[in-house]
Phi, psi and omega in degrees: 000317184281346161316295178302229159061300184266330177303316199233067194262195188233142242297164174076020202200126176268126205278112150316071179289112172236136185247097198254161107193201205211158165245131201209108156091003192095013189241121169249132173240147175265173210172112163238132176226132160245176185241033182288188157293028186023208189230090202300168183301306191301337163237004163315335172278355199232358125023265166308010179279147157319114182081009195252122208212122203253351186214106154029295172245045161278135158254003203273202207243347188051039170260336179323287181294335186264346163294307195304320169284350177270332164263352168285340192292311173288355189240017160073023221235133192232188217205134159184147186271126163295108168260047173225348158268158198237355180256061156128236195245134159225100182276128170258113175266124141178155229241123156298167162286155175330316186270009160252359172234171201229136208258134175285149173293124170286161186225000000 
């Protein structure tokens, strides 16, 4: 997330990164927030797709966001694009805490 944060800021222009976050309820929950050129509404559902490259002059491989999200998922964990901010991209994570997950045995 803080890559895309920095790969996709808006152009000339050095990108605000902010990372908050707390433990609440059995949970650590995250706020990544940037001030790049965000996520328009029209590819916000497709995002998490494999391969999937929401803007024209992404060079990445459009795995990213489809990585992050399949490991916050093993970690029981969930990912979602905050659309109601308007100054760039904000992703909400959150994770139980270690004693809510339950990590499968390595063999």
């Amino acid at each position: 997330l803080i890559e895309n944060s920095i790969k996709f800021r808006k152009k000339g222009q050095i990108n605000d990164v902010s990372i908050n976050g707390e433990k609440k309820s059995g949970k650590i929950l995250f706020q990544i927030s940037d001030s790049g050129q965000g996520i328009s509404k029209d590819v916000s559902s497709r995002i998490y797709h494999m391969f999937f490259r929401g803007n024209e002059n992404s060079n990445g491989s459009g795995l990213g966001l489809y990585i992050v999200k399949n490991a916050v998922e093993k970690l029981k964990g969930t990912i979602k694009l905050d659309e109601s901010y308007k100054k760039g991209a904000r992703f909400i994570l959150s994770i139980p805490t270690a004693a809510k997950v339950r990590i499968p045995k390595v063999l």
